[in-house]
Residue, then its C-alpha position, 0 to 999 in steps of 0.5 A: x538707775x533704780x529702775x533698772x535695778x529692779x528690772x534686773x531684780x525681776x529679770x533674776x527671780x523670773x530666770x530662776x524661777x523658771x528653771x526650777x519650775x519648768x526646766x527642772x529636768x534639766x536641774x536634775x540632769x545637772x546635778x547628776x552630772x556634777x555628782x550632787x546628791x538629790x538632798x544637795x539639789x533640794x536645798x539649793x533649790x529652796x535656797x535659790x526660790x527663797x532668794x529669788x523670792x527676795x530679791x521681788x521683795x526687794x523691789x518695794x524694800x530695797x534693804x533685802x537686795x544686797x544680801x540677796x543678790x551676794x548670796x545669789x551671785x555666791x550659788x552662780x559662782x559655784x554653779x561656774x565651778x561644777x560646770x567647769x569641773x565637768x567641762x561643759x562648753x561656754x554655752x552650757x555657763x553662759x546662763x549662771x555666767x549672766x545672771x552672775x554679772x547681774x547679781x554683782x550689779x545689783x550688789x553695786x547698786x545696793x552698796 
């Protein structure tokens, strides 16, 4: 089980990395759309890096992983809340839906 907690630590820090490096466009694109100012998407952003970046400390120090991944899993319940407040089909959820579930996992885990 504890393989598999890291791998989706990993898994985690991996994805939102990959967003906010390399599909940032798509970041900016979102946050216009739910009316967010660009102040409120660099802090999320540097929250949600200094997270991710956790969350890969985790792996060697297990003690960061449950307060990582709650605060994590609390900015994938609000990204549900903006996506659905603008009413983007499922398919649009579904990647801040997953990673959800993988931070309650983790949180599971780590109780």
């Amino acid at each position: 089980m504890e393989n598999l907690a890291n791998l989706v630590q990993i898994v985690i820090a991996l994805s939102v990395g990959f967003v906010w490096i390399f599909r940032f466009h798509n970041v900016e694109k979102e946050f216009k759309q739910f009316g967010l100012n660009v102040t409120m998407r660099s802090f999320v952003g540097a929250i949600k890096t200094a997270l991710a970046t956790l969350l890969l400390v985790g792996v060697w120090y297990p003690g960061f992983v449950l307060i990582s991944a709650a605060l994590m899993g609390l900015f994938m319940v609000s990204a549900q809340y903006f996506h659905f407040r603008a009413k983007n089909p499922f398919q649009q959820r579904l990647p801040s839906l997953i990673l959800l579930l993988l931070c309650v996992f983790l949180v599971g885990t780590a109780l």
